[in-house]
N, C-alpha and C positions, 0 to 999 in steps of 0.2 A: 464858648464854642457853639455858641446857637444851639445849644439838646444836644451835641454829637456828643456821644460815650468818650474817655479819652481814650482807649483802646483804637478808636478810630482814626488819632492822630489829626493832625494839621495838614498834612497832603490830602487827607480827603475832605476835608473841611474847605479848605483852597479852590480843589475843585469843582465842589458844591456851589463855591459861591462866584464861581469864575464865569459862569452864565450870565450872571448881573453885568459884567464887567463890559460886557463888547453885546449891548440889550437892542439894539439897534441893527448892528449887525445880523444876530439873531433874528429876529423878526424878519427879516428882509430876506434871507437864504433857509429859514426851519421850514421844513416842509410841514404841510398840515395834515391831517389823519386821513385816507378813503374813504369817502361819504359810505363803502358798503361796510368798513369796519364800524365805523360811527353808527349807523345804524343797526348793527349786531346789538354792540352795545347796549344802545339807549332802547332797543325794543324787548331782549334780554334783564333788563334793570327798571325793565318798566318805567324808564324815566318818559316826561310829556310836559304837556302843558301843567303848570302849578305845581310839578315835582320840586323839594328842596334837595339839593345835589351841593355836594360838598367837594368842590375839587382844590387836590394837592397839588402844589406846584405847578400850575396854567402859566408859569411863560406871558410871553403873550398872547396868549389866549388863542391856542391853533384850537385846542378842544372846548374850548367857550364857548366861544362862537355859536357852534352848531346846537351846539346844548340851551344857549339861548333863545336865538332862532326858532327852536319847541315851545317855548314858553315858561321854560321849566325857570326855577329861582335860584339862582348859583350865589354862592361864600366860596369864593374862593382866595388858599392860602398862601401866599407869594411870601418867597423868602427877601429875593431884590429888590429894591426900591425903584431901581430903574425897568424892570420888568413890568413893577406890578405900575409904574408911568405909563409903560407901552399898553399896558394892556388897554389902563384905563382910558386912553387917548384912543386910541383903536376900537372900542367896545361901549365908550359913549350913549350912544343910541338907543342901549336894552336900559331899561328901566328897573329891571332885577337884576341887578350884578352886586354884589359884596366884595370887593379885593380888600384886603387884610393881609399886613405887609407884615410878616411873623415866619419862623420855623414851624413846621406843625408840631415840631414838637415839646413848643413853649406856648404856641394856641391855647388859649381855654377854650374846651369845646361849650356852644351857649347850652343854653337849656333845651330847645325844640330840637329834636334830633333831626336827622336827613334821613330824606328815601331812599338815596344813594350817595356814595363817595367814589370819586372819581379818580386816577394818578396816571396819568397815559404816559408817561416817560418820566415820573420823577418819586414812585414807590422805593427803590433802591438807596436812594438818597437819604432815607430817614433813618435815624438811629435804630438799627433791629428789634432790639428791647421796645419802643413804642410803635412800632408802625402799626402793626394789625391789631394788639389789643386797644389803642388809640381810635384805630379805624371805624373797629366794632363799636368801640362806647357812640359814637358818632351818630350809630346808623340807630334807628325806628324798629322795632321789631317785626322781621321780617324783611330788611331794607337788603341791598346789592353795593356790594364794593367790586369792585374791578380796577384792581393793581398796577395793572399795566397795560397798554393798548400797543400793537406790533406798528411799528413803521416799516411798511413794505417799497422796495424800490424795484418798476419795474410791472411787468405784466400778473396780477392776482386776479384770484376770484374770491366772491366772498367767502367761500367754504375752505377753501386753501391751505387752513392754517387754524389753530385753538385760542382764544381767545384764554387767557386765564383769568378767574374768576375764586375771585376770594369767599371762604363757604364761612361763613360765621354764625 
């Protein structure tokens, strides 16, 4: 069951991995993050140019992207095969991208840790039991996890709303 606890059962297993399934589709209607959310983030996380950022579950890569784009060096962990396709087709370009087609929570995390980890809609997804202490081991001391990033529809601002941020 890819890491899932069995407590979790196979309907949430199903629908973990029901993403992969229609990857195209996806990509083509996921809305991508608020440049002002994105930027909370990554100036919060002190991510930048040559930052290692560890993101969970990138899809295809709506929050890559922009994390790229910084300069920063992304590993990121894809459960789908066909996501972690799209991604890679779509994101091309950057020259620092790592997609790794794994659960996170069957990943070996490597040895250099990160300055940040990343999960902007897909923290919930992980087996409870590993998510945050997994997180942690991940990060550099001192490093920033941020769990989840809001997908807002409709008129915001950047102050609008909390941002949560994982204290480790």
């Amino acid at each position: 069951m890819s890491g899932m606890s069995s407590a979790d059962g196979t309907g949430r297993e199903r629908k973990r991995e029901s993403f992969n399934t229609v990857a195209a589709l996806y990509d083509r209607y996921r809305r991508g993050y608020p440049r002002e959310i994105v930027a909370q983030v990554v100036e919060a996380a002190g991510i930048g140019p040559g930052s290692r950022v560890l993101e969970i579950g990138p899809g295809t890569g709506q929050l890559t992207r922009p994390l790229l784009a910084l300069g920063s060096r992304v590993t990121a962990v894809e459960l789908g095969e066909a996501l972690a396709a799209a991604g890679r087709e779509k994101l091309a370009r950057f020259p620092h991208l790592d997609i790794v087609i794994s659960a996170f929570e069957d990943w070996e995390l490597p040895r250099e840790p990160f300055d940040a980890v990343v999960a902007a809609t897909s923290f919930h997804w992980i087996a409870p039991e590993v998510r945050a202490p997994k997180a942690a081991q991940a990060l550099k001391p001192g490093g920033s996890c941020w769990p989840s990033i809001p997908i807002m529809f409709g008129e915001t601002t950047p102050h609008s709303f909390v941002i949560p941020r994982l204290i480790i």
